[in-house]
N, CA, C and O atoms as a GROMACS GRO file, in nm:
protein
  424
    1UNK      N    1   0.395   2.218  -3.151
    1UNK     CA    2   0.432   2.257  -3.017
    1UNK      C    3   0.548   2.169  -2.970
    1UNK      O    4   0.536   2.047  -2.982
    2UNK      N    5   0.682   2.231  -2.907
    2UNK     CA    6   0.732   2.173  -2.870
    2UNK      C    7   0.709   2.073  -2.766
    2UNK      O    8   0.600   2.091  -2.711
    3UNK      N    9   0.768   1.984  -2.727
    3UNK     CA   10   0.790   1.917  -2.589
    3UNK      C   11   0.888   1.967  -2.513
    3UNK      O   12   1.001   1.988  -2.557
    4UNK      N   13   0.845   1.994  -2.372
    4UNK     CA   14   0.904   2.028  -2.233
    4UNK      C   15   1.060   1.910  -2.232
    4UNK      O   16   1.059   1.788  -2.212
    5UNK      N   17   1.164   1.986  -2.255
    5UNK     CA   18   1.290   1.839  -2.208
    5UNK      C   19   1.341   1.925  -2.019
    5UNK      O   20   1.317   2.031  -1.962
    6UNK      N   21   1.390   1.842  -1.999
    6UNK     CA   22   1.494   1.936  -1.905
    6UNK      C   23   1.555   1.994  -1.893
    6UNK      O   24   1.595   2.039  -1.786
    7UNK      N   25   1.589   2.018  -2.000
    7UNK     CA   26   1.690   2.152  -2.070
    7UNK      C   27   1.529   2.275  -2.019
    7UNK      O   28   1.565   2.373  -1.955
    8UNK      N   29   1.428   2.270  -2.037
    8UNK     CA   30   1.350   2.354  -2.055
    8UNK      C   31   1.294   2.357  -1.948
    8UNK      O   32   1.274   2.472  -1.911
    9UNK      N   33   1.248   2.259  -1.861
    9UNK     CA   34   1.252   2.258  -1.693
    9UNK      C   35   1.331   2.371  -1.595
    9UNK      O   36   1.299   2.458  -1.514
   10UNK      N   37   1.438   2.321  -1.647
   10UNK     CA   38   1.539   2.349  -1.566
   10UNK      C   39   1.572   2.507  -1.583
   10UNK      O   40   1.637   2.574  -1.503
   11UNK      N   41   1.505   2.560  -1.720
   11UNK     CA   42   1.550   2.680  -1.780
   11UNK      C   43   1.444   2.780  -1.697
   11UNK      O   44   1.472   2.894  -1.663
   12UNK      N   45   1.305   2.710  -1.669
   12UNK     CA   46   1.188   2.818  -1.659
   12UNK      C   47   1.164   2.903  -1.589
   12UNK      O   48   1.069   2.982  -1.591
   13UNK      N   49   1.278   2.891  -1.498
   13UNK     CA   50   1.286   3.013  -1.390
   13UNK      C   51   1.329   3.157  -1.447
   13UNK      O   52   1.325   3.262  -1.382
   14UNK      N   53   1.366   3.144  -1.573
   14UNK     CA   54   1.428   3.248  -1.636
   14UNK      C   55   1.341   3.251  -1.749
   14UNK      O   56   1.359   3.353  -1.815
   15UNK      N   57   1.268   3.189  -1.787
   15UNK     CA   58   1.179   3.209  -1.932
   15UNK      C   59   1.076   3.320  -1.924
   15UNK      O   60   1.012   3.330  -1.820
   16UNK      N   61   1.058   3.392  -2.008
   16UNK     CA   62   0.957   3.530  -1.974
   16UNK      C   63   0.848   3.444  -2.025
   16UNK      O   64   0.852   3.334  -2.081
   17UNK      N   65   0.756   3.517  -1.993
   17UNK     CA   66   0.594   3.478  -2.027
   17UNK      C   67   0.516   3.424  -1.955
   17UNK      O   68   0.546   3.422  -1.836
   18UNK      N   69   0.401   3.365  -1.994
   18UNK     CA   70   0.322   3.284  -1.954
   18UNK      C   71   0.334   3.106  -1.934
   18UNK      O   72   0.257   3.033  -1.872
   19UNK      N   73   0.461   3.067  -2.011
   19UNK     CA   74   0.506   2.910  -1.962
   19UNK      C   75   0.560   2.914  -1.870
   19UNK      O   76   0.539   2.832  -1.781
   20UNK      N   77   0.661   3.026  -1.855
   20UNK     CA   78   0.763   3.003  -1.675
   20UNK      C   79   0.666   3.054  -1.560
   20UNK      O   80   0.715   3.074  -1.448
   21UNK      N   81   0.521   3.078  -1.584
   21UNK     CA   82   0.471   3.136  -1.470
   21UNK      C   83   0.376   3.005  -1.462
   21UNK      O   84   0.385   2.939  -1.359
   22UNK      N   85   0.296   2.968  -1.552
   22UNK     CA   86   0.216   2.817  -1.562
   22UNK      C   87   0.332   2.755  -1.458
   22UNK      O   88   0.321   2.749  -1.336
   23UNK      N   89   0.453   2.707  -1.544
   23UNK     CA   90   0.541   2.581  -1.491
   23UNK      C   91   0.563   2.627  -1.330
   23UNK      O   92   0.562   2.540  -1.243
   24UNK      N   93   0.581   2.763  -1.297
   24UNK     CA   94   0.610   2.792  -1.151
   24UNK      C   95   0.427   2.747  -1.066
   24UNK      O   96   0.405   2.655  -0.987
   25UNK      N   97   0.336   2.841  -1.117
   25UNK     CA   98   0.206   2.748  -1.057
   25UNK      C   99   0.200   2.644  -1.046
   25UNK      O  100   0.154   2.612  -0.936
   26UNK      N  101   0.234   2.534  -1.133
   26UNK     CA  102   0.228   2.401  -1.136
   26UNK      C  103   0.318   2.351  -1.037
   26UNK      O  104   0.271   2.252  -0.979
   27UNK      N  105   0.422   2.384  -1.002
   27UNK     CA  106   0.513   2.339  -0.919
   27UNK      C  107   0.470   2.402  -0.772
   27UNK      O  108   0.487   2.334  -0.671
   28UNK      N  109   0.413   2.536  -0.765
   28UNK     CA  110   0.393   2.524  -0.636
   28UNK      C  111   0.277   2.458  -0.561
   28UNK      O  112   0.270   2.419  -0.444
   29UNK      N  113   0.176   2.457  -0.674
   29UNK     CA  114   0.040   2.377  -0.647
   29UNK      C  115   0.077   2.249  -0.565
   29UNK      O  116   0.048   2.215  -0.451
   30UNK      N  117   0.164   2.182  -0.677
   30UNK     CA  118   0.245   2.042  -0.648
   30UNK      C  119   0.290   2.061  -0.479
   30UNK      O  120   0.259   1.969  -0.403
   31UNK      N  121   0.349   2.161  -0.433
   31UNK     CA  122   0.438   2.134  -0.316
   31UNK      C  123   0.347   2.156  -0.209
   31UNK      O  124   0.366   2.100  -0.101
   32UNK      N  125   0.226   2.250  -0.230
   32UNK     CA  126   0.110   2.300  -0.101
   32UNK      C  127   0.033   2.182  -0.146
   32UNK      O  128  -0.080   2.222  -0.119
   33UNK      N  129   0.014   2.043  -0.205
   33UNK     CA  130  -0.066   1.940  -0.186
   33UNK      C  131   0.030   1.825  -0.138
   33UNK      O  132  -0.007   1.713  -0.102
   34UNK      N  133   0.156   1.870  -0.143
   34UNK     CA  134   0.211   1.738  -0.081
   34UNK      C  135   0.264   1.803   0.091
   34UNK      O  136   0.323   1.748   0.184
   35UNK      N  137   0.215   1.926   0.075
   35UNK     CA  138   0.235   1.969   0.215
   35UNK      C  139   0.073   1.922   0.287
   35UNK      O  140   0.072   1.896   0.407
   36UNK      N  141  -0.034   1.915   0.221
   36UNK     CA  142  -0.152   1.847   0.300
   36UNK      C  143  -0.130   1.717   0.288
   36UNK      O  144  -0.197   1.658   0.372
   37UNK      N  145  -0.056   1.631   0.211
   37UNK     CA  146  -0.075   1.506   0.225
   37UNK      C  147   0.011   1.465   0.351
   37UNK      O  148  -0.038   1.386   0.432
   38UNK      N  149   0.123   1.511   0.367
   38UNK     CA  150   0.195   1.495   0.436
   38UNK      C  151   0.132   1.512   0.605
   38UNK      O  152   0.168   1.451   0.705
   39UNK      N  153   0.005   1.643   0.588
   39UNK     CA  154  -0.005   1.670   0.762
   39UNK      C  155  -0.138   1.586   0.745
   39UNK      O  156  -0.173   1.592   0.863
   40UNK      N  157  -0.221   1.524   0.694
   40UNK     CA  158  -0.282   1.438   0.710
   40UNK      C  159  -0.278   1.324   0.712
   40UNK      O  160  -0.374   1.252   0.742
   41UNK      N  161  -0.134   1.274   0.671
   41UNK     CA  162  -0.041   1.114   0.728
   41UNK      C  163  -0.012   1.154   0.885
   41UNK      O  164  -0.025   1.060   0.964
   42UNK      N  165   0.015   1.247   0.926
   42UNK     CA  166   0.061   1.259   1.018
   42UNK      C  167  -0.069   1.269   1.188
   42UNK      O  168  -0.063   1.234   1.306
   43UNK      N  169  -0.164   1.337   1.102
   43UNK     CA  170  -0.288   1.342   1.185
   43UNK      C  171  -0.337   1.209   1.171
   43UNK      O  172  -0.374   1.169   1.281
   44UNK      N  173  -0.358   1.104   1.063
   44UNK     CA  174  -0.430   0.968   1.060
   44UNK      C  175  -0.290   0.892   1.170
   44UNK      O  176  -0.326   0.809   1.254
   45UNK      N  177  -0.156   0.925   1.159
   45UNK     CA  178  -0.062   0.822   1.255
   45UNK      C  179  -0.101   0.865   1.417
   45UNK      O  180  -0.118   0.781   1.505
   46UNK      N  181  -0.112   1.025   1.438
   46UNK     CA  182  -0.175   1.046   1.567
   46UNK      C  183  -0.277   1.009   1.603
   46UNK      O  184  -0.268   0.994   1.725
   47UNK      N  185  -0.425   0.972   1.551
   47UNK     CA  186  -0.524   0.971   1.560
   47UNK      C  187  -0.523   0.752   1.605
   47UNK      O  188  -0.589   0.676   1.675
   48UNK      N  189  -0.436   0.745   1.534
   48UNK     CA  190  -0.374   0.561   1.543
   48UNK      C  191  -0.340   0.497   1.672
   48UNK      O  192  -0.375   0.394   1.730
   49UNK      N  193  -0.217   0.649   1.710
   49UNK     CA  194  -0.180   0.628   1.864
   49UNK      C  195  -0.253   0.582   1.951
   49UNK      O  196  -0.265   0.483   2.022
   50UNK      N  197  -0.334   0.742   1.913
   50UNK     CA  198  -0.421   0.749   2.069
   50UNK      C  199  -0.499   0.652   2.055
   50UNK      O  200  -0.522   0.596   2.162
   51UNK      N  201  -0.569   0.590   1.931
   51UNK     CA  202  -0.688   0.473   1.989
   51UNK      C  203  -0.603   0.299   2.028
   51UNK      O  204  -0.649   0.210   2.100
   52UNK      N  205  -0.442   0.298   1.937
   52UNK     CA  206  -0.365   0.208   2.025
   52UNK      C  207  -0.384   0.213   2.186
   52UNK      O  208  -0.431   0.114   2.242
   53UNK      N  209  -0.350   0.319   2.253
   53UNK     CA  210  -0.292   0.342   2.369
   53UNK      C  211  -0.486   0.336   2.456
   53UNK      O  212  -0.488   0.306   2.575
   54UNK      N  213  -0.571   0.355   2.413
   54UNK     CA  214  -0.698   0.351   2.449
   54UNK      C  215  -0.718   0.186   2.482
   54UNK      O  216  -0.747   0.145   2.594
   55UNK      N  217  -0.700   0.106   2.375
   55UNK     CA  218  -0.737   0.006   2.383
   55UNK      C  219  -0.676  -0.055   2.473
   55UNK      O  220  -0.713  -0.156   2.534
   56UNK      N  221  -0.541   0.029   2.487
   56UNK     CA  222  -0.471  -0.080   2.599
   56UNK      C  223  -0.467  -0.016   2.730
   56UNK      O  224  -0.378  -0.052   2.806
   57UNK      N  225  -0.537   0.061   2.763
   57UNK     CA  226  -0.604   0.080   2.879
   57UNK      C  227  -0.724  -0.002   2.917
   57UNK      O  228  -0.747  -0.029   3.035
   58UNK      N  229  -0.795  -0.041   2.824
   58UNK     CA  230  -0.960  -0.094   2.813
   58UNK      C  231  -0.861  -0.261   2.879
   58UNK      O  232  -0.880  -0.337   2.974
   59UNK      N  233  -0.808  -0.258   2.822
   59UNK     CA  234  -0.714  -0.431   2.790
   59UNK      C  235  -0.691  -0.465   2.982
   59UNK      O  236  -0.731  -0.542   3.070
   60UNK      N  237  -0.593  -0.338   2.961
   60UNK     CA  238  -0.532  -0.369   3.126
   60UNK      C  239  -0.676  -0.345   3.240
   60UNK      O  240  -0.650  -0.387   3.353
   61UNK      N  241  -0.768  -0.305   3.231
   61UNK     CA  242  -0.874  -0.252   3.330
   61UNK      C  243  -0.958  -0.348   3.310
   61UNK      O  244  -1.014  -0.380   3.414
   62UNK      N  245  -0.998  -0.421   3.196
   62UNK     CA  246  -1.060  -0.600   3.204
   62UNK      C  247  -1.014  -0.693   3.226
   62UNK      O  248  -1.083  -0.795   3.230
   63UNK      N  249  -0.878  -0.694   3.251
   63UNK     CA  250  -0.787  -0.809   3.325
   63UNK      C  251  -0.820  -0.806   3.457
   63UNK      O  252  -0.852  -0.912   3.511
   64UNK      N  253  -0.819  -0.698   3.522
   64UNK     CA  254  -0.836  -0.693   3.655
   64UNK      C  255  -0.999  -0.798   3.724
   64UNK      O  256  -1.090  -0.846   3.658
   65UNK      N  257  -0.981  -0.800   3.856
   65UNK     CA  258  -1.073  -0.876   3.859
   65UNK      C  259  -1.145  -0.806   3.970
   65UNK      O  260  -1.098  -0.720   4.045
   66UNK      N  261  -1.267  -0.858   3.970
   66UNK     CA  262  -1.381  -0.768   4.064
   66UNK      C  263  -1.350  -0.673   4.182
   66UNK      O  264  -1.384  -0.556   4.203
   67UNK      N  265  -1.249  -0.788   4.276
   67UNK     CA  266  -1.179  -0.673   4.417
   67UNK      C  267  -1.104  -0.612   4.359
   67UNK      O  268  -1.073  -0.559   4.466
   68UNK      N  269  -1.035  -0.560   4.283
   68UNK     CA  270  -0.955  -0.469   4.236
   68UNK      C  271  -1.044  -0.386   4.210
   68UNK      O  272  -1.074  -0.292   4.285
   69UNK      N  273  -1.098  -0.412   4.097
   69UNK     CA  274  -1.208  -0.278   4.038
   69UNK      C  275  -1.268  -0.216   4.157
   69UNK      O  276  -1.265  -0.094   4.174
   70UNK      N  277  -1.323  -0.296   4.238
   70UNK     CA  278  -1.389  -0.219   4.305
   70UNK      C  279  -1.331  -0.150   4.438
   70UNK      O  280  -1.399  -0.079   4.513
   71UNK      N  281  -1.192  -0.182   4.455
   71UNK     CA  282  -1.076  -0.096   4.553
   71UNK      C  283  -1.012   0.026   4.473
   71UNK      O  284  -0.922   0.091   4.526
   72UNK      N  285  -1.067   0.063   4.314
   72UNK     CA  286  -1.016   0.188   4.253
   72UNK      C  287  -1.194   0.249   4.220
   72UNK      O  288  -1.233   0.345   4.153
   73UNK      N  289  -1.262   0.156   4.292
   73UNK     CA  290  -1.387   0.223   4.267
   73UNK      C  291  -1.434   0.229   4.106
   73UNK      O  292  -1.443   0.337   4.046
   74UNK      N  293  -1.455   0.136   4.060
   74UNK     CA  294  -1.438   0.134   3.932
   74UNK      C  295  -1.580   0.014   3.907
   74UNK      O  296  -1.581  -0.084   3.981
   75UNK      N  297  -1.664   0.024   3.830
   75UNK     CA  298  -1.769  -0.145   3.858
   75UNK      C  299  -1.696  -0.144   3.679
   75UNK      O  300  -1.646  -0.060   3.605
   76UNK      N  301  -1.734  -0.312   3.672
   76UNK     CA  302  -1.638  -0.352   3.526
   76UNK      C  303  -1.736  -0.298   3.376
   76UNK      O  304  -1.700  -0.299   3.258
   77UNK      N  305  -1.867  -0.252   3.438
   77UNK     CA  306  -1.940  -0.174   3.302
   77UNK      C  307  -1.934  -0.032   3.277
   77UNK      O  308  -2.016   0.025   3.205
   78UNK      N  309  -1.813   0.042   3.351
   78UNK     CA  310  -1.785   0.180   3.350
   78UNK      C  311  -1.624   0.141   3.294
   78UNK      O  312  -1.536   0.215   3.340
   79UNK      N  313  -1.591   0.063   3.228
   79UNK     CA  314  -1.464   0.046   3.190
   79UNK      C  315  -1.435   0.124   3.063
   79UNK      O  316  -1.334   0.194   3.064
   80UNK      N  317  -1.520   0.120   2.940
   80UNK     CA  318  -1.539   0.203   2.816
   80UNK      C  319  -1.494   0.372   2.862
   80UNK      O  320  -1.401   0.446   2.830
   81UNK      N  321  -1.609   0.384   2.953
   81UNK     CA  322  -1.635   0.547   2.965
   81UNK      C  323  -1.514   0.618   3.058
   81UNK      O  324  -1.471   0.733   3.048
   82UNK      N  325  -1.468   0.503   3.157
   82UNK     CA  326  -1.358   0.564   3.203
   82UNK      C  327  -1.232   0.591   3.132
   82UNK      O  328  -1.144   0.670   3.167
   83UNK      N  329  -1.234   0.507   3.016
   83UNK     CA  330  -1.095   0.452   2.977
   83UNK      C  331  -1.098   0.640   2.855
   83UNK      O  332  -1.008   0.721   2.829
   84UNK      N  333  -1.282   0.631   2.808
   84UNK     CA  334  -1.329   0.783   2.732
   84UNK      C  335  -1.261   0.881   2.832
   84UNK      O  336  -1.172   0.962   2.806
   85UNK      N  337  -1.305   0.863   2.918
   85UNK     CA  338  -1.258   1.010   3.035
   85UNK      C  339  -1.099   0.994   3.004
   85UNK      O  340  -1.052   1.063   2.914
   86UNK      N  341  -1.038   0.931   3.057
   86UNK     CA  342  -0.891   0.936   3.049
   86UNK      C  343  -0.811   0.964   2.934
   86UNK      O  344  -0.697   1.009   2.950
   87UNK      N  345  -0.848   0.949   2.845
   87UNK     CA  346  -0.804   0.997   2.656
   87UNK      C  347  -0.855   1.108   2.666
   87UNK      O  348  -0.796   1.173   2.581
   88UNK      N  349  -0.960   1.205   2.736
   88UNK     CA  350  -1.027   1.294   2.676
   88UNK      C  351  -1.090   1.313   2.564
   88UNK      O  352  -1.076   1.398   2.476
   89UNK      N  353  -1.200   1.180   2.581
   89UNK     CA  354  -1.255   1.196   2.472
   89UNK      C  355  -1.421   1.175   2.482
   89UNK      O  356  -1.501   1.133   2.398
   90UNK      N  357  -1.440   1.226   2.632
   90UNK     CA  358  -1.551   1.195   2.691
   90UNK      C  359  -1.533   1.307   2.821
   90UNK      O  360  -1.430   1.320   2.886
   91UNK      N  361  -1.668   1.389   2.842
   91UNK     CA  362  -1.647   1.433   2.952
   91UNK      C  363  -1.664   1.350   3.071
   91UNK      O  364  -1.720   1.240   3.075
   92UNK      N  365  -1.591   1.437   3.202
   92UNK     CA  366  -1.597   1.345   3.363
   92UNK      C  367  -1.732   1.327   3.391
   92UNK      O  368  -1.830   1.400   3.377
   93UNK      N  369  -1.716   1.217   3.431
   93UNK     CA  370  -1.888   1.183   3.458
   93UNK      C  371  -1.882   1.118   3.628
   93UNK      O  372  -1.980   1.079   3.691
   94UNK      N  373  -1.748   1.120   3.676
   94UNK     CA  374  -1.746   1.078   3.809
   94UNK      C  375  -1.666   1.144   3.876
   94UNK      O  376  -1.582   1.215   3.820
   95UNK      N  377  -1.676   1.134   4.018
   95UNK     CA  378  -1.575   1.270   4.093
   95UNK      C  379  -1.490   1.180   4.159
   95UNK      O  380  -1.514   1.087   4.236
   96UNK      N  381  -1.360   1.237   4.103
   96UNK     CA  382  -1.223   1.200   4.152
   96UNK      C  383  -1.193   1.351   4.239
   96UNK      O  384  -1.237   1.466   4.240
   97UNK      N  385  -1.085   1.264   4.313
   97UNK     CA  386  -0.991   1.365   4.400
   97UNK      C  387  -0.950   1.464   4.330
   97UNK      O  388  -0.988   1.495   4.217
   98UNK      N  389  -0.863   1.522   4.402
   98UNK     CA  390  -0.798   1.643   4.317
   98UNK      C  391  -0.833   1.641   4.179
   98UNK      O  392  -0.876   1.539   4.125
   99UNK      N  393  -0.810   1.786   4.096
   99UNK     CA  394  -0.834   1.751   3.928
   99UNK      C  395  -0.724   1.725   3.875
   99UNK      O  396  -0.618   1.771   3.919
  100UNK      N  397  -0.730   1.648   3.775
  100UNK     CA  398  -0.586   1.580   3.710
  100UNK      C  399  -0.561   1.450   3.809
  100UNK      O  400  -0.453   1.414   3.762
  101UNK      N  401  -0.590   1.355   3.914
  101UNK     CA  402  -0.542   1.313   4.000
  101UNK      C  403  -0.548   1.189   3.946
  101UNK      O  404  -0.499   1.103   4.019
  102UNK      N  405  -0.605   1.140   3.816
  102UNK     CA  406  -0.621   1.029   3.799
  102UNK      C  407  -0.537   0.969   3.669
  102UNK      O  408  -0.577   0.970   3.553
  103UNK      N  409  -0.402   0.914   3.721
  103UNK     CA  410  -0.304   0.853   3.587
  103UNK      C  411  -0.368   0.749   3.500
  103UNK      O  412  -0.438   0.654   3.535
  104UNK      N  413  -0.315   0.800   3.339
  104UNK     CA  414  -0.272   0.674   3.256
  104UNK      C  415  -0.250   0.509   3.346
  104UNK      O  416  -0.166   0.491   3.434
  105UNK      N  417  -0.321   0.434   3.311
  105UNK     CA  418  -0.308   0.314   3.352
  105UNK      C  419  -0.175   0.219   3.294
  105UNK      O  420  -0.133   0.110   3.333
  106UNK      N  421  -0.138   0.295   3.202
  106UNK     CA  422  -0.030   0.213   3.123
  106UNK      C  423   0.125   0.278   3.169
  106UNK      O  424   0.228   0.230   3.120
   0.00000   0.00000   0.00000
């Protein structure tokens, strides 16, 4: 059996049979798995964000100190679940003003 050179790569788009249709499967297999690798780098870098940008809500809302918290109505052991509500990653469990009325802390 021969060996594949690039002369023969390069040829298989034109080769009849069953090797230029293998070598074309093989190549597209190749491109629809580097098309999932690619959107699942991209979902693990989003998924990165949002718990960056979480934490630094949690960060800035435990700095604060008791009269603050409690002039946004906030007590400092609802800090987790609010910071959940605001990512959407927790349903509302407390009633704010208007809906939507309550910004990103950052």
């Amino acid at each position: 059996m021969k060996a594949l050179t690039d002369r023969h790569l390069s040829a298989s788009t034109t080769l009849p049979g069953k090797p230029a249709r293998r070598i074309r499967r093989a190549l597209d297999d190749i491109a629809q798995l580097a098309g999932y690798v690619a959107t699942a780098l991209r979902e693990a870098a989003m998924h990165r964000r949002a718990a960056r940008a979480l934490r630094a809500q949690r960060r800035l809302l435990a700095e604060l100190d008791e009269r603050t918290l409690k002039d946004i109505g906030v007590h400092r052991a609802e800090i987790d679940s609010l910071t959940a509500e605001l990512e959407g990653l927790a349903e509302p469990s407390r009633r704010h003003g208007p809906k939507n009325s309550v910004a990103p802390l950052y």
